[in-house]
C-alpha positions as CSV (number, residue, x, y, z in Angstrom):
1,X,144.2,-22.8,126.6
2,X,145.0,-24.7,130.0
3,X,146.3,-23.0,132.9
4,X,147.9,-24.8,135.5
5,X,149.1,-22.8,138.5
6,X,151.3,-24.5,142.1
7,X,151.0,-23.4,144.9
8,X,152.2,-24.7,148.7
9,X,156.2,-24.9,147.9
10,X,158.7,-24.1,150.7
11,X,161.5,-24.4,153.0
12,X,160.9,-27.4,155.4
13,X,163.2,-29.7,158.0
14,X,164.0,-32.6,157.8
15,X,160.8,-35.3,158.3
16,X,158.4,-32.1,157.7
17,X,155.3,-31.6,155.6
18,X,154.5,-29.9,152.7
19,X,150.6,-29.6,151.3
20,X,151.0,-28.7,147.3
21,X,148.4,-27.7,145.1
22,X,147.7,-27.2,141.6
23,X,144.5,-25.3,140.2
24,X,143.5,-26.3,136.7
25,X,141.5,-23.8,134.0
26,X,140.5,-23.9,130.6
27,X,140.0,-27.6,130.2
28,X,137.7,-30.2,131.6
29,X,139.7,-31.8,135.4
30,X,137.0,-34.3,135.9
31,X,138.4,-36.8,133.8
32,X,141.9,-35.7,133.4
33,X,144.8,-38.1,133.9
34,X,146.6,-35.3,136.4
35,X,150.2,-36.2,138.1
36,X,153.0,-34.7,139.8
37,X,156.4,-35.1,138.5
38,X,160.3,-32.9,140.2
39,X,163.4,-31.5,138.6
40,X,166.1,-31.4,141.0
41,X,169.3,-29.1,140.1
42,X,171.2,-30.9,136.8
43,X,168.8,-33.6,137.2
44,X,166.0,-34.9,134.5
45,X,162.5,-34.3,135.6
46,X,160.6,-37.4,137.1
47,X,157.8,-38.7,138.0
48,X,156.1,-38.4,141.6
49,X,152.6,-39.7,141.4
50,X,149.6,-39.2,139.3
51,X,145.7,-39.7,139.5
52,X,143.8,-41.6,136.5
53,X,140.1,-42.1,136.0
54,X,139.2,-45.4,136.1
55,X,135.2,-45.0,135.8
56,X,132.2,-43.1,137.3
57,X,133.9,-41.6,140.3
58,X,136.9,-43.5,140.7
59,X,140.2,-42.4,140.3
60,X,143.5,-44.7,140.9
61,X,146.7,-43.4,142.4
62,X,150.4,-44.0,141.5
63,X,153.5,-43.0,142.9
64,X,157.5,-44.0,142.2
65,X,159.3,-45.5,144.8
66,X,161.2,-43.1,146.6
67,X,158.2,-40.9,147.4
68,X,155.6,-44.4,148.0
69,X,153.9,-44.4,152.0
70,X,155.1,-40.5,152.0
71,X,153.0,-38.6,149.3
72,X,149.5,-38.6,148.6
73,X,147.7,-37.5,145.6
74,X,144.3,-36.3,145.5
75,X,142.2,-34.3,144.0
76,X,139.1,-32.2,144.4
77,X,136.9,-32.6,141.1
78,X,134.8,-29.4,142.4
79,X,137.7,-26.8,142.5
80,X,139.3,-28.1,139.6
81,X,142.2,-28.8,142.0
82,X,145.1,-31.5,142.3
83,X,146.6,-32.0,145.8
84,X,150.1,-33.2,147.3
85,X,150.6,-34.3,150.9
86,X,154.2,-34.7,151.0
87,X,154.7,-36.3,154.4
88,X,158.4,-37.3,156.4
89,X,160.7,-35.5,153.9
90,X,163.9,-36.1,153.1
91,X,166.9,-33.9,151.6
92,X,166.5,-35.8,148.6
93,X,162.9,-34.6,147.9
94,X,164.3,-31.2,147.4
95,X,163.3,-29.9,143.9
96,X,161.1,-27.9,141.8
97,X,157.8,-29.2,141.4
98,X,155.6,-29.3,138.6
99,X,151.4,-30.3,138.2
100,X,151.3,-32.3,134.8
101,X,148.0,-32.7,132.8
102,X,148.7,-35.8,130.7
103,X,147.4,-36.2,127.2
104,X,144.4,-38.4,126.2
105,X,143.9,-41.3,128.3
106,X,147.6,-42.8,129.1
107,X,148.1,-46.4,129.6
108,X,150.2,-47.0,132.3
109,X,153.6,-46.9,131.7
110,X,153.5,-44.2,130.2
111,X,152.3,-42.3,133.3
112,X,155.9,-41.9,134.3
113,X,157.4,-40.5,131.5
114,X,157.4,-36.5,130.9
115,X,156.6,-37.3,126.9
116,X,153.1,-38.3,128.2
117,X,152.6,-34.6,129.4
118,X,150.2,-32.0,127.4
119,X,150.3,-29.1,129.8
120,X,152.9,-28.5,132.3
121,X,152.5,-25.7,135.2
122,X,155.2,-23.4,136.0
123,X,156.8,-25.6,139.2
124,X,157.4,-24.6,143.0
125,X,160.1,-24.8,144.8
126,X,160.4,-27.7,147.5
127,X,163.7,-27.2,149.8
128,X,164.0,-30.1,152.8
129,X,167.0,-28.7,154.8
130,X,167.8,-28.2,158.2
């Protein structure tokens, strides 16, 4: 059984920073396609960014518009851990935030869709107010 557990949420101003991460056990990381998605209040949940192997070592990264030159994904293959540098935030970033461990290997477009998602953590909180 997988286990994926966020950390890092918070209350933040205004063109803050926020460092998320989500620890992974129970299932091989090193591959994993691993991504980020948010659920803001009576919204659908969508897609922030995610990490997929490529090859070797090599991982690519994608994000969605609104968070792209902002966010960062990372991740560190040794702690079984997925990262988030959330960077400038807005008001509109505020949400609940969940680590996603997609199924199989997903072609691309289907990285932003929640469908795509095996394992779900349980979310932190993410509140960008002044």
């Amino acid at each position: 059984q997988v286990h994926l557990v966020e950390s890092g949420g918070g209350l933040v101003q205004p063109g803050g920073s926020l460092s998320l991460a989500c620890t992974v056990s129970g299932r091989s990381f090193s591959t994993s396609a691993m991504g980020w998605f948010r659920q803001a209040l009576g919204k659908e949940r969508e897609f922030v960014a995610a990490s997929r192997w490529i090859g070797g070592a090599a991982f690519n990264s994608y994000y969605s518009n609104p968070v792209k030159g902002r966010f960062t994904i990372s991740r560190d293959s040794a702690k079984n851990t997925l990262h988030l540098q959330m960077n400038n935030l807005k008001p509109e970033d505020t949400a609940l935030y969940y680590c996603a461990r997609y199924r199989g290997s997903p072609i691309l477009s289907s990285l932003w869709v929640p469908e795509s998602v095996d394992d779900w953590g349980q979310g932190t909180q993410v509140t960008v107010s002044s």
